[in-house]
C-alpha positions, 0 to 999 in steps of 0.5 A: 456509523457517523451519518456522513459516512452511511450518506455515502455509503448509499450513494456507493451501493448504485456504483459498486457492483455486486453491494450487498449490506451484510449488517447495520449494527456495526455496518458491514457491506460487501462487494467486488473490490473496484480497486484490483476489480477482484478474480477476473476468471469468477464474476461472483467474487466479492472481496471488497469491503465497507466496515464499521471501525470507530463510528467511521467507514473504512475499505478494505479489500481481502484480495489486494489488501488495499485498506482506507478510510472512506475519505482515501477510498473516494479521492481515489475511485469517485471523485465527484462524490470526494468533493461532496463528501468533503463539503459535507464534512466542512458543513458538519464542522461549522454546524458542530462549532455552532453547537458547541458554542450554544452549549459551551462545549470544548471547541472541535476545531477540526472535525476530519481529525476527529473522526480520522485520527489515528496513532503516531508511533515514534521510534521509542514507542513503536510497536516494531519493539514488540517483534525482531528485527531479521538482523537480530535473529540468530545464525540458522533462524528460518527466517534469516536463512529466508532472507538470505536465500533472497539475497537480500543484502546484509546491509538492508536486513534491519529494516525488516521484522520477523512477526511470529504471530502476525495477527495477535501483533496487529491487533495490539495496535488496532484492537479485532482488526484481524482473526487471531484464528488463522494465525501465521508468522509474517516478514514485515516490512514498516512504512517509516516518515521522515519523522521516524513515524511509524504510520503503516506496513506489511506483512508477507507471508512466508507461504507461497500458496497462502490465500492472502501473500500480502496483509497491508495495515494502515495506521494512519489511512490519510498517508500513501502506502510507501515503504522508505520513506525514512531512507530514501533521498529526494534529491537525487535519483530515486527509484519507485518500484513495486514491491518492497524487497525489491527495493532494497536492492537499490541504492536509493529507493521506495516501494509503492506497496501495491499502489497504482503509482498515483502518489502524491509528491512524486518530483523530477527525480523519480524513475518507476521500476514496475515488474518485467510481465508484459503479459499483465494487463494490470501492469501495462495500464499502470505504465501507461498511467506513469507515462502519461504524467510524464514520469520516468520509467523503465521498461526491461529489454527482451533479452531481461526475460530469462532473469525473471519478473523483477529485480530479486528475480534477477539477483537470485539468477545471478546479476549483481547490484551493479548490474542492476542499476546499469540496466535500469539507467540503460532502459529509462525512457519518458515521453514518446520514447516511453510510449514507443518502448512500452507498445514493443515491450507488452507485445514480447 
């Protein structure tokens, strides 16, 4: 592994708790994931990850899936060290010029890129060629027939793919990312650019008892887990929720994917739309985050709890597409508002 990144991986063992390097050659270290803070019943959990990839520390963690390069991982949890490490980079980059000159060796002009880089994949060489879209399956498929018992709308389901080896796929892509041994189909949902870039996605297990119901996979680890980048307006009201399918039931949505709503980007038209459990702790701080960045949000009424956790929830037990958007416009709040309606509603 690069020397920057073993740097930082040292500073990270005195932070993490419960670090434990497994291996040197490839570097592997394990700890309780600070992201999702790992099983709040067993303290002796450890699901977080450095690992070796490419000469380069990528995070990875096999309860909330969250993955990253090392740069990403820091910005997001330490940042007195990103600010470091990204001096350390420019350092590096400067002494790599120097080098470079003295030997006459082909300029590097941005070292970051070097060691970061990953695949784009345009539309007419991405990877989703090699798997069915759900639009595409025959009438009667078990896949399809798991897409329209969710009510997905029709009009949505060519934005999702079918992989009937899920891990065996990946790995096409990003060469022993996953163990082919436990191999199991997966619904897919892509993370899509403006460009049509293919730069990430998820893959949902159709087992609801699965150990690992979600897989995230970062192409390109520099880029927000966001799916509907690809469709959604920016200058109109836009919904941000929390899982994929459920935003498809929208008219104009993206999904944050497992994140903490702390993208980058997010304008005036935003309005956060986070499952209806006032009873996870998890979710409250994540509204009470949006709220304080004076973001939109809404906050389900009382009388919403009969219908379910979230807007699929809600469709399956009989509200309409309409009816939906009517609630959401209905229960927006920002500011003082919000605050006051989150302190009512997380103690229902």
């Amino acid at each position: 592994m690069n020397h920057i990144d073993l740097k930082y991986a040292g500073f990270l063992s005195t932070r993490l708790e419960r670090f434990s390097i497994k291996s040197t050659q490839p570097y592997r270290a394990n700890f309780r994931c600070p992201i999702c803070g790992d099983s709040q019943k067993s303290k002796s959990k450890t699901r977080g990850w450095l690992l070796e990839k490419e000469n380069s520390a990528i995070y990875y963690c096999h309860n909330c899936g969250a993955s990253m390069g090392m740069q990403k991982f820091l910005e997001n949890m330490y940042p007195s060290l990103y600010n470091e490490y990204v001096t350390d980079i420019i350092m590096e980059k400067k002494s790599l010029r120097k080098l470079e000159t003295k030997v006459k060796e082909e300029r590097v002009d941005n070292l970051e890129t070097l060691l970061k880089s990953r695949p784009k994949f345009t539309k007419k060489g991405s990877p989703l060629l090699k798997i069915k879209k759900v639009s595409s399956l025959p009438v009667g498929h078990p896949v399809r027939n798991y897409v329209e018992k969710r009510k997905i709308p029709v009009n949505q389901h060519h934005r999702l793919y079918y992989a009937p080896k899920f891990n065996k796929w990946v790995n096409t892509m990003l060469p022993e990312k996953l163990n082919e041994k436990f191999e199991e189909p997966r619904l897919v949902t892509p993370f899509i650019n403006k460009k049509g870039e293919l730069f990430g996605f998820a893959g949902r297990s159709f087992d609801p008892k699965a150990n690992l119901r979600y897989i995230t996979i970062m192409l390109d680890e520099n880029e927000d887990k966001i799916f509907g980048l690809n469709q959604v307006d920016f200058n109109k009201k836009y919904y941000v929720t929390e899982g994929q399918i459920d935003s498809l039931f929208l008219s104009n949505a993206i999904a944050m994917a497992g994140a903490d709503g702390n993208s980058h980007g997010l304008n005036d038209n935003a309005v956060f739309v986070f499952d209806n459990e006032p009873r996870n702790k998890e979710i409250v701080t994540r509204m009470q985050k949006v709220i304080d960045r004076g973001i939109k949000i809404v906050i389900w009424s009382e009388k919403l709890q009969k219908y379910g956790k979230d807007i699929n929830d809600m469709v399956i037990n009989g509200l309409s597409l309409i009816d939906i958007e009517m609630i959401l416009d209905n229960n927006t709040y920002s500011g003082l508002e919000a605050k006051l309606a989150l302190t009512i509603w997380k103690r229902v």
